[in-house]
N, C-alpha and C positions, 0 to 999 in steps of 0.2 A: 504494500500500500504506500501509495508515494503523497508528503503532505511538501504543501508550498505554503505554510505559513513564515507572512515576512519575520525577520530579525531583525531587530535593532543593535549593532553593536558599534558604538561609538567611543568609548572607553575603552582599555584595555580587557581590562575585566569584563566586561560582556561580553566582548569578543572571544575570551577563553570558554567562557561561561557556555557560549553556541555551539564552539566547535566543539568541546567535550561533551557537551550531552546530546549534538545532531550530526558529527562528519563520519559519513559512510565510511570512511577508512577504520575508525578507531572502533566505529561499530561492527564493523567486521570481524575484527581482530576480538574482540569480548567473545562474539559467538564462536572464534575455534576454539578459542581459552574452554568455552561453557563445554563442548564438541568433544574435548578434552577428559574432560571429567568424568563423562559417558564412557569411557575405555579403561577409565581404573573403574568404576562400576561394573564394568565388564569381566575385567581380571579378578575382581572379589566376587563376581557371580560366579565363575570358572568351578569355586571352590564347591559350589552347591547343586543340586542334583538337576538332571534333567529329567524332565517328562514327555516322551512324544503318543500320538494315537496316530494309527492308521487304520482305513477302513478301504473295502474295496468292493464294489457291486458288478456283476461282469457277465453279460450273458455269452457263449459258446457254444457254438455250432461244428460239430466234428465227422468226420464220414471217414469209413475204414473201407476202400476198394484194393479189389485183388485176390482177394479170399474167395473161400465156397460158398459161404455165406456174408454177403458185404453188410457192413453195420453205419446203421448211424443215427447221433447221439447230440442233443440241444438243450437248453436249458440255463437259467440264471445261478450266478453263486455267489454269496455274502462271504467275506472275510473282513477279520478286526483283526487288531494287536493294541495291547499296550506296552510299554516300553518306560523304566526306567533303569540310568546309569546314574553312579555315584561315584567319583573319584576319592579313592582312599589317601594315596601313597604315589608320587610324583617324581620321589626323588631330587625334590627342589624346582623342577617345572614351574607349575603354579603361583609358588614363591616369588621365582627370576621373573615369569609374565607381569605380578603385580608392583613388583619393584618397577621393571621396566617402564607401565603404565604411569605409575608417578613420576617417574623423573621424566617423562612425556609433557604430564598435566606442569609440572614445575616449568620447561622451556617452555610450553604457551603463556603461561602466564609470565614469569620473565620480558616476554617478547611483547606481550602484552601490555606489559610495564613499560618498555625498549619504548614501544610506539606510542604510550600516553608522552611522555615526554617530549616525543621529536614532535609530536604533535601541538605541544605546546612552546617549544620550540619557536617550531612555524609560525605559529599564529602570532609569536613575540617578534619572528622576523618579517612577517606580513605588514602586521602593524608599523613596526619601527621604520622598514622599508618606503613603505607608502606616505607613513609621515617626513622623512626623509628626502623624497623626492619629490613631494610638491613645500615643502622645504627650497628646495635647491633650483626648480622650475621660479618661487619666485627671485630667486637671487639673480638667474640669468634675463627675470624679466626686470629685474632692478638695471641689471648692468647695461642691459638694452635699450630702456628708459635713458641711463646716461650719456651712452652713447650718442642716443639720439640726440640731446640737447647738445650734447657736443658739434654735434654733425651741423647741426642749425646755428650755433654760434660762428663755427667754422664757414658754414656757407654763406651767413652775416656780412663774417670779414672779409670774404673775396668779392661779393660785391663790392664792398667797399675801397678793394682793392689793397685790403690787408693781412691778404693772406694769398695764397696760389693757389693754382688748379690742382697738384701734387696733395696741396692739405687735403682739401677738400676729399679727392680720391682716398686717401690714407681713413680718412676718418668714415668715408660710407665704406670703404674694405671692412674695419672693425666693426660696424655697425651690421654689416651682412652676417658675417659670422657670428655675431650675436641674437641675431634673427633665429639662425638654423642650429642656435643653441637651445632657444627659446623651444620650437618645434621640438627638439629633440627630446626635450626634458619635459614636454607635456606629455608625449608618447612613451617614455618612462614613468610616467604619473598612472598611466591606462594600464601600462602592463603590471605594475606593481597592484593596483587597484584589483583586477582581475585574479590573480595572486590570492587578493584577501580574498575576495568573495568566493572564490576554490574552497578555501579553508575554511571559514566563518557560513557562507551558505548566504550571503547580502553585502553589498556596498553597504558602506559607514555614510552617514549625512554629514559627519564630523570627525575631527580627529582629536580625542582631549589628552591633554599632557602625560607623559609617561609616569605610572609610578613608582616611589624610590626601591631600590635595594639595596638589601645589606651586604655589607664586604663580604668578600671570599675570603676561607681562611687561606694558609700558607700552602704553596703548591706541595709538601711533604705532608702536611695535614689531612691535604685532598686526594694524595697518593692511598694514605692508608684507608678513607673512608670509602672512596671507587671501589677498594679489595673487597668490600661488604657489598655494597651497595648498587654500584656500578651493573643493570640488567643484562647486557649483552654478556659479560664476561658471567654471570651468573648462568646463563642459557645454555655458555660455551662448558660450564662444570655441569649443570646436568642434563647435559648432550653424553658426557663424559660415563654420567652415571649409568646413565639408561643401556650404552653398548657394553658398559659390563654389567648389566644386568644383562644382557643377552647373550652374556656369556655362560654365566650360568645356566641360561637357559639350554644350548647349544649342547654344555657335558650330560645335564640331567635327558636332553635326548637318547642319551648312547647307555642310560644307568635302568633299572626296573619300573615297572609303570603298575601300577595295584588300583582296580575300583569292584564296586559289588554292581551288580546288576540283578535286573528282574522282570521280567514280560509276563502278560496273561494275553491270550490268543484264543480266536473263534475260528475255524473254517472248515468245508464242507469237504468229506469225502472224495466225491468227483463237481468238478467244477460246472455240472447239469444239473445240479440242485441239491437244496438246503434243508431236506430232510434228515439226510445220515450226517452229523458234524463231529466235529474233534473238538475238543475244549481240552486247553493247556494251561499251566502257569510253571515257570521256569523262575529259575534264582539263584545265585550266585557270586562268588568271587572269581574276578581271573587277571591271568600275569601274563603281562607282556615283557618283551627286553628283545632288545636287537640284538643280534648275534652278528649277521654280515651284513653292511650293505654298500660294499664296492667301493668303501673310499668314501661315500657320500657324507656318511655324520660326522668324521673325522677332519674332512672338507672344510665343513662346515663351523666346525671349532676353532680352526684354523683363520678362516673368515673372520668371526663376531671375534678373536682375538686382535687381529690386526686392523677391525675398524676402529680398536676401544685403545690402542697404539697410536693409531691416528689422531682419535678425537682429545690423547693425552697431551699431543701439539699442539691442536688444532686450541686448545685453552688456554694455552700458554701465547701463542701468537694475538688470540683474544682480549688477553692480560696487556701483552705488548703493545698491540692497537689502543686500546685505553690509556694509556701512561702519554703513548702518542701525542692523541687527539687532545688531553687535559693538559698538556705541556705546551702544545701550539696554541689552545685557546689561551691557557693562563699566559705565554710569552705576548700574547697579539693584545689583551686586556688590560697588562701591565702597560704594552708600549704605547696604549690609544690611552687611557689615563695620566701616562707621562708628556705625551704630547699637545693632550688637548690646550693647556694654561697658556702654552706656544701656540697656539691657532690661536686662540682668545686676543692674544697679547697681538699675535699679526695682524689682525680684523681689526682690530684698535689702532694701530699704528698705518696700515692702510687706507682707513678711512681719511687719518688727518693729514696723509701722504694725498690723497684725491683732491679733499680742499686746496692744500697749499699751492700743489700745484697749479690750481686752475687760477689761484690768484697769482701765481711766480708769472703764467704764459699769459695773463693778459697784461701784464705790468712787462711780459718781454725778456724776463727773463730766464724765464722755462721755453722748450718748444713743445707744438703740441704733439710731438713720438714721447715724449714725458709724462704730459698728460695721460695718452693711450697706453704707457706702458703702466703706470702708476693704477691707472681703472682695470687692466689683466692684474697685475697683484691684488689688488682688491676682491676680484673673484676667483682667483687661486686660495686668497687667505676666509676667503667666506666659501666657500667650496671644501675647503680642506675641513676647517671647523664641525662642519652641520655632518661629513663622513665619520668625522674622528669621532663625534659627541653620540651618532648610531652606533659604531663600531663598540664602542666601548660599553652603551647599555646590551648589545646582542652577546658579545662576549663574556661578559657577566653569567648573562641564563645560561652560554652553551656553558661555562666550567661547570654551573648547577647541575646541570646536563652528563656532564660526563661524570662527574663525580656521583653521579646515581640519585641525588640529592633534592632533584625539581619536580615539583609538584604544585597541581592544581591551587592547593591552600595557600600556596606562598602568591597569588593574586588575585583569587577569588572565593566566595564566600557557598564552595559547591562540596558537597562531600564527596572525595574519592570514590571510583568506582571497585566496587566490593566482589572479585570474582565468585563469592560464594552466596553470593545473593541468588544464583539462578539453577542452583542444586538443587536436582530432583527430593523430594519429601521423603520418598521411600528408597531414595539408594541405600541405607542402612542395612536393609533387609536384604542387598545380593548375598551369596554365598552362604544364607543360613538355611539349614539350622548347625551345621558340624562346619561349618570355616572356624570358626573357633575353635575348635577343639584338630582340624587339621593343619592348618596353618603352621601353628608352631610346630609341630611334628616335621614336616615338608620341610619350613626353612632351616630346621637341624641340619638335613642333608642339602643346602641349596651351597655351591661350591662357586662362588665370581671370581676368585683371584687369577689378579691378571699383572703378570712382572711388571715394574715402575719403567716407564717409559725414559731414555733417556735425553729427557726435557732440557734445556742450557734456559736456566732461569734469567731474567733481565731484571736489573734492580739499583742500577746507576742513579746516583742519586740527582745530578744533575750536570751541566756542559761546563765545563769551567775556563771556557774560551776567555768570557771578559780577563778574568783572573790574569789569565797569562799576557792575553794582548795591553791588558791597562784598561778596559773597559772606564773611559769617561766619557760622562754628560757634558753635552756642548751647552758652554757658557749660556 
């Protein structure tokens, strides 16, 4: 069912507000989470019995030629069966299946966590984006306003014959280029706009001030708290789990397999009628165990070992990617925080660099390439400011971000979403009445060991280039 009711999100916070409780992405990703759940439901039902019925109604028509006397024989026949199986004794099967199944449900959810964030993320870089560029759309229509006054002063004085035809040219050159800065930077306005309304689900009427946040701790602070917290590298350990648990699973294939069983059955003598019948009921224990099977299970072991080899990397490269990404953001946050007071202080000094000059070049002793060069600094130094002062609030959430740390609450007044809110009422009830009572028997024998992979951990604390080179801040 698809609803088009408008949104309003002109704030920050409503804007998170829309997209975490309406973007088809992050909804999606809840129902595999939810999808999830249903398969460790499934492995704790495993434990508990089956019951099936068959019934079968069937008329036959049979003729016997070639004989001295040919025969033939028609008629309807009823058969049933009922049928149940109970798994005693697995060898650890069962066990490795339910393990498996949770460290499943844990990477959905993880991942699920992964994507609330980047989601929020977004919607900080949507927002900031768009406020940013029509930010910067008016700066280029500032600097094109002055140009133009310029252009008219300029064409002033040549009538007057105080100035040349070269000014003149010079000054509608900067002015054109200021024009298709103008265009450019409104069509960055629309793309960015388009952006939000992807994520948010509406164009904003307004754009209202961002709000504040709180410092990051120390990038060695944020090192340790990632190790916790950090979803992706979480996914990446119980990715980890889940193939040794299918390791397990793999030896208890090749080890003895115990359930009871029991049928009660109806059916007719001859399949031409339900007169004369059989009635049965059967019951039982029985034992399987593979003996040969060609290389297959052993395979197979072999396999779920060397995926769970793999995935002992593949977490560690995970680990690595995170230290990454929260050292690039923390290094780009730090250096947009250190630079910004510098943009500030340029924009300032620019501006009275614009005045001055325009009174030096009509008193003569400025020319006007002075002027036009003084009004490009001016929007290099307002230009650079309004990126540096985004740069610095987006890099903020993404360290939040990386460090595992960003959530909903820290902008909005929304409760987190609760993957366990959409648990079925009676999953409780898979695998009883004896999963209790098998269970722990089963995982006595469940065998996952799987040799420690040999991992090259990464844990440099940090680059110590400044150190050596002299690292100094320019005056």
């Amino acid at each position: 069912m698809f609803t088009c009711t408008p949104v309003q999100a002109d704030t920050l916070e409503q804007a998170l507000a829309a997209a975490y409780a309406n973007n088809p992405s992050i909804q999606g990703s809840r129902d595999l989470a939810s999808a999830s759940d249903e398969v460790v439901v499934q492995a704790r039902a495993a434990y508990g019995p089956s019951l099936s019925v068959s019934a079968r109604h069937a008329f036959t028509a049979a003729r016997i030629r070639g004989t001295t006397l040919p025969s033939e024989s028609e008629g309807f026949g009823t058969s049933a069966e009922l049928s149940l199986s109970q798994p005693l004794f697995t060898s650890g099967r069962l066990a490795a299946g339910l393990d498996a199944a949770m460290a499943a449900r844990m990477v959905e959810r993880e991942k699920l966590r992964a994507g609330s964030q980047q989601l929020i993320l977004d919607v900080v870089n949507a927002y900031v984006s768009l406020q940013r560029d029509i930010e910067l759309h008016g700066v280029a229509v500032e600097i094109h306003e002055l140009l133009r006054q310029q252009r008219d002063v300029t064409a002033a004085r040549y009538r007057l014959r105080d100035s040349t035809e070269p000014d003149v040219d010079q000054t509608v050159n900067r002015l054109e280029l200021a024009a298709g800065r103008v265009i450019l930077a409104r069509s960055t306005v629309e793309a960015s706009a388009a952006r939000y309304r992807n994520l948010v689900g509406a164009y904003p009427a307004a754009l209202a001030p961002l709000p504040a946040l709180p410092d990051p701790s120390t990038l060695e602070t944020l090192y340790v708290e990632a190790e916790t917290h950090n979803p992706t590298l979480a996914a990446a350990r119980f990715t980890e789990a889940r193939s040794r648990a299918l390791v397990g699973a793999a030896r208890a294939d090749m080890r003895p397999q115990v359930s009871a069983f029991a049928s009660a059955a109806r059916s007719p003598l001859t399949p031409y009628q339900n007169t004369l019948r059989e009635e049965s009921v059967v019951a039982g224990v029985s034992l399987s165990m593979p003996l040969y099977s060609g290389g297959q299970l052993s395979s197979a072991l072999r396999e779920a070992i060397d995926r769970n080899l793999a995935d002992q990397q593949f977490a560690e490269q995970a680990r690595r990617d995170m230290r990454e990404t929260l050292a690039t953001d923390w290094s780009l946050l730090r250096a947009s925080a250190e630079a910004m007071p510098r943009y500030d202080a340029a924009v300032d000094a620019a501006e009275r660099a614009v005045a001055g000059v325009k009174k030096q070049e009509t008193s003569g002793i400025r020319t006007l390439r002075d002027v036009l060069d003084v009004t490009n600094d001016l929007l290099a130094a307002r230009t650079g400011a309004v990126q540096t002062r985004a740069e610095m609030y987006l890099r903020r959430v993404a360290v939040l971000r990386d460090a595992g740390l960003l959530s909903i609450e820290m902008f909005a007044a929304v409760q987190p979403y609760d993957p366990d809110s959409r648990r079925a009422g009676i999953a409780y009830l898979a695998g009883l009445p004896l999963r209790p009572a098998i269970e722990p028997a089963d995982r006595l024998f469940l065998y996952d060991h799987v040799e420690q992979a040999p991992v090259q951990r990464e844990d440099s604390p940090g680059y110590g280039w400044s150190d050596e080179a002299g690292d100094r801040s320019p005056d």
